[in-house]
C-alpha positions as CSV (number, residue, x, y, z in Angstrom):
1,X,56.0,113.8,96.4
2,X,59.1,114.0,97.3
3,X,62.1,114.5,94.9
4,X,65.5,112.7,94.9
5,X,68.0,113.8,96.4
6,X,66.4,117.3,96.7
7,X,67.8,118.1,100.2
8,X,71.1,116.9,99.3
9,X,71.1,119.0,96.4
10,X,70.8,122.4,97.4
11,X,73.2,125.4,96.2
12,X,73.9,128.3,98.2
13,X,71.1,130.5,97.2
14,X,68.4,127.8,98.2
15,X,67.5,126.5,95.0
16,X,68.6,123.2,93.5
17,X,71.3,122.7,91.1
18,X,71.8,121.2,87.4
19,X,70.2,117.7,87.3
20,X,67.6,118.4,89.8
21,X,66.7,121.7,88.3
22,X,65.9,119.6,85.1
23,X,64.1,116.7,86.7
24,X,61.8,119.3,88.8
25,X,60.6,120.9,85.4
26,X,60.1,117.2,83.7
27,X,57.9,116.5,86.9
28,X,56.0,119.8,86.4
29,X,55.4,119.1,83.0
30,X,53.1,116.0,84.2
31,X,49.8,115.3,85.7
32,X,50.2,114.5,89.6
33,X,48.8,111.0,88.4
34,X,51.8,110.7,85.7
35,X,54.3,112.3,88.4
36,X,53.5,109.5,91.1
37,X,53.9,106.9,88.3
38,X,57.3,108.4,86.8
39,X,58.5,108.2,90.5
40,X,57.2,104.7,91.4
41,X,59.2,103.5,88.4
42,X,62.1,104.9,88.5
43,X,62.3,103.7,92.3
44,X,62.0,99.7,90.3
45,X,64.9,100.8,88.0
46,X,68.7,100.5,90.0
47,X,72.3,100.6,88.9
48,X,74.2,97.6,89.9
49,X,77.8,98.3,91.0
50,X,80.3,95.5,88.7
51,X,82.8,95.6,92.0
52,X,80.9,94.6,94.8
53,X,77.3,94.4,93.7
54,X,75.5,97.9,95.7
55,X,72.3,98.4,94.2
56,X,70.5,102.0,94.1
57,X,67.4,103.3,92.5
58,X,67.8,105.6,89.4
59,X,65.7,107.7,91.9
60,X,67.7,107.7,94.5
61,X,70.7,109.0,92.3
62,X,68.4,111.7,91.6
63,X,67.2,110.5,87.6
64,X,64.1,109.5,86.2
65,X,63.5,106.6,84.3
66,X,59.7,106.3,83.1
67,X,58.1,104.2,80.5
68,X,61.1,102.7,79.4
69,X,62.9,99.7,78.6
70,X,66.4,98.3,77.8
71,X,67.9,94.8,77.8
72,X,71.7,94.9,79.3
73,X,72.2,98.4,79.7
74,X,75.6,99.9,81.6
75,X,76.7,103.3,82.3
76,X,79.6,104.2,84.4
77,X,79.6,105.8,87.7
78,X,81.3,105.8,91.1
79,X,79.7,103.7,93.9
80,X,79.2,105.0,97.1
81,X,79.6,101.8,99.1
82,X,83.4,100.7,97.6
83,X,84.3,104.4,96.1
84,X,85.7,102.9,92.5
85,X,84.4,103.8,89.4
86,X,82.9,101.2,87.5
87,X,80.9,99.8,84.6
88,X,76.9,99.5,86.9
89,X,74.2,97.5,84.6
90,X,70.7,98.6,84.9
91,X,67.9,96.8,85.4
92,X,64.4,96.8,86.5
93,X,63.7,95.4,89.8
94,X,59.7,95.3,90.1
95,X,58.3,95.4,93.6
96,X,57.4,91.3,93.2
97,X,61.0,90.1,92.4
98,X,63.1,89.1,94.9
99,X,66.0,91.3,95.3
């Protein structure tokens, strides 16, 4: 398995930094079966940018989201794709739904 962002996210003495320190340890702390899981879903959960609609996995950002659930959820961060910083909903986006 490999984690998110974990290339991007190396300091200068080789090992990762803040969030991705965290999220290594929460993956240890699991069976490899519950590790694959935890990483399938949070690939199905994405933050949807307000200003021009860019989708990303919570993965991909470098979180986990596992055996959760929430019904019109927001947080704000900046989008990579039009740079503002904006209000991005969450939502679950299973394998099966169209995109």
């Amino acid at each position: 398995m490999e984690l998110p962002g974990s290339s991007e996210q190396e300091a200068p003495t080789g090992g990762p930094r803040g969030g991705a320190k965290a999220l290594i340890w929460v993956l240890r702390k699991l069976s490899p079966r519950q590790a694959e899981a935890a990483e399938r879903e949070s690939k199905e959960w994405t933050f949807i940018c307000g200003e021009c609609g860019h989708a990303r996995s919570y993965w991909e950002v470098g979180g986990i989201r596992y055996k959760a659930a929430s019904k019109g959820k927001r947080t704000v961060m900046r989008c990579p794709r039009c740079g503002v910083r904006r209000v991005h909903s969450v939502e679950r986006r299973r394998a099966a739904d169209p995109a």
